[in-house]
C-alpha positions in Angstrom: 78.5 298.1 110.5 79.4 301.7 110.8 77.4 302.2 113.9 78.9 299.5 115.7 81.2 300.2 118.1 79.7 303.5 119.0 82.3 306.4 119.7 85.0 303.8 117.6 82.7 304.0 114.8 82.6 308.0 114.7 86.6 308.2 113.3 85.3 304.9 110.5 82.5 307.1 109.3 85.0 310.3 109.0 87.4 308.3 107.5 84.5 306.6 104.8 83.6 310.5 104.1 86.9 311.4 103.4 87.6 308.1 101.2 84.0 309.1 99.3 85.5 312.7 99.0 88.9 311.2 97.4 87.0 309.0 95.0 84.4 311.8 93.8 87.4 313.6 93.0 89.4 311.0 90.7 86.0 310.2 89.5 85.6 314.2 88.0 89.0 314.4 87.0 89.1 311.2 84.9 
């Protein structure tokens, strides 16, 4: 899913890393 697309999927997988970032850090401050 993520690899698809080649160079398109490059910006998804920084952009899931981000969104897994964000998360991690609601999840520690709840």
């Amino acid at each position: 899913m993520i690899l698809e697309g080649g160079r398109r999927g490059r910006p998804k997988m920084l952009f899931f890393f981000l969104f897994l970032s964000f998360w991690g850090h609601v999840w520690v401050e709840c």
